[in-house]
Every structure is written in structure tokens, then in C-alpha cells.
Kinemage of the C-alpha trace (Angstrom):
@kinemage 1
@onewidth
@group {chain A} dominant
@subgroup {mainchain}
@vectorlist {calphas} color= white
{ca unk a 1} P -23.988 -36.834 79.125
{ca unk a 2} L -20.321 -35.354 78.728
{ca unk a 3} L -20.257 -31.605 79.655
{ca unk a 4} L -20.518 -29.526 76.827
{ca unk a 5} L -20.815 -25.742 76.329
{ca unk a 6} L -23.714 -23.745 74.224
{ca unk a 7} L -22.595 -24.384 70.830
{ca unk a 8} L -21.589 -27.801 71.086
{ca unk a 9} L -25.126 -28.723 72.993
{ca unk a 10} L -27.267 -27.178 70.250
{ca unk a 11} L -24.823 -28.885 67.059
{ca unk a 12} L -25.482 -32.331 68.642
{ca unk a 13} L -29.153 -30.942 68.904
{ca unk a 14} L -29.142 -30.336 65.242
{ca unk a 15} L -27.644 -33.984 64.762
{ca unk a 16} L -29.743 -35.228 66.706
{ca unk a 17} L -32.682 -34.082 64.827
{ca unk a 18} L -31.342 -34.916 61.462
{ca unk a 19} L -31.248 -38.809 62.586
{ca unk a 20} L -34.671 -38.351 63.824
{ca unk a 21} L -35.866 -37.130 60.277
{ca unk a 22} L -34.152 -39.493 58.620
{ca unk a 23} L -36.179 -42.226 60.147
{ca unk a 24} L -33.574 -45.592 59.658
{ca unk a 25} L -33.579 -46.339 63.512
{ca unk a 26} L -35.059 -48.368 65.547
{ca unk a 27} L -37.826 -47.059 68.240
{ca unk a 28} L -34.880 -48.053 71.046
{ca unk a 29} L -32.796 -45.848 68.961
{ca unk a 30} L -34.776 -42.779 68.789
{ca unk a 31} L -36.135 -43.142 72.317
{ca unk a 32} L -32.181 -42.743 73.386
{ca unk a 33} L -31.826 -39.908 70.679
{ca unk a 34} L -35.383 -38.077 71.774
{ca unk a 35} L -34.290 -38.315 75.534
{ca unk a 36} L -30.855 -36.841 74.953
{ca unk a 37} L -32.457 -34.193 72.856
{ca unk a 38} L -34.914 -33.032 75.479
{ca unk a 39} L -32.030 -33.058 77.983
{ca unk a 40} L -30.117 -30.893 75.658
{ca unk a 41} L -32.781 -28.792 74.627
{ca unk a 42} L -33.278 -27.882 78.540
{ca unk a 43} L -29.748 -27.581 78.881
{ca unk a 44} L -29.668 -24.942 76.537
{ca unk a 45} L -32.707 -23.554 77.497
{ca unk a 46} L -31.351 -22.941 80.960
{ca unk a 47} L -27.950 -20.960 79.396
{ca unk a 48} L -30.002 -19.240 77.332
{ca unk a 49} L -31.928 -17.983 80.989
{ca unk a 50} L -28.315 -17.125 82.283
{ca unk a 51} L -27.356 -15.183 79.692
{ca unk a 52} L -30.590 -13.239 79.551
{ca unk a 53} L -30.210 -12.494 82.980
{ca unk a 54} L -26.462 -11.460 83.363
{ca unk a 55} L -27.205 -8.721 80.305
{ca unk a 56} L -30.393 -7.479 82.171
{ca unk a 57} L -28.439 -7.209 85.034
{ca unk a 58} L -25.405 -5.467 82.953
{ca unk a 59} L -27.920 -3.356 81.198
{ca unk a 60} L -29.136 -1.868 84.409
{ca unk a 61} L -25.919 -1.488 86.005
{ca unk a 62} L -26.353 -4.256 88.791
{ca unk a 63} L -23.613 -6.946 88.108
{ca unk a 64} L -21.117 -6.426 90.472
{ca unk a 65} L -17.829 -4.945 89.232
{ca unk a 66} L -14.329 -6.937 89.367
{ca unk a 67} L -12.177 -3.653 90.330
């Protein structure tokens, strides 16, 4: 899977879905598409966990400071 940030990850998640509900593929197909999906969703998942944590730690005043 080509490295992609946030955005990206979750607009090939939302194509990815919209092949999935449109149902013309074969199971090989949508096997590929359902395992790239779960490794995106995780992806994001994970960024989303990053993010969280780097405002908590902002919010209490422990990231460390680039001066």
C-alpha cells in the first residue's frame, strides 16, 4: 500500500466502500477491496490515536517546546 496521509487514507476508504455497496465484483475483488479497507481503517485509526495524544499532551502543557 503506497504511503498516504489522513485524508487521502479515509477518501480511498470512502471509495472503497462505495464499490463494496455497489456489489458488481467478484468475491476475489472485494476480498482485495475489504482487506485494503481494514488496513486503512487501522491506519487511520492509529493517526487518529496520535493526534489525540499530541493535543492531550499540548493541552496539559507537556509537549516539549522547539525554543
Amino acid at each position: 500500500m503506497e504511503k498516504m496521509d489522513y485524508e487521502k487514507s479515509v477518501s480511498r476508504l470512502e471509495e472503497i466502500a462505495d464499490k463494496l455497496e455497489n456489489g458488481n465484483l467478484t468475491l476475489e475483488e472485494m476480498m482485495k477491496l475489504y482487506e485494503e479497507g481494514t488496513a486503512l481503517a487501522a491506519k487511520c485509526s492509529k493517526s487518529l490515536d496520535k493526534a489525540q495524544l499530541k493535543i492531550t499532551e499540548l493541552s496539559s502543557g507537556k509537549a516539549k517546546s522547539n525554543d
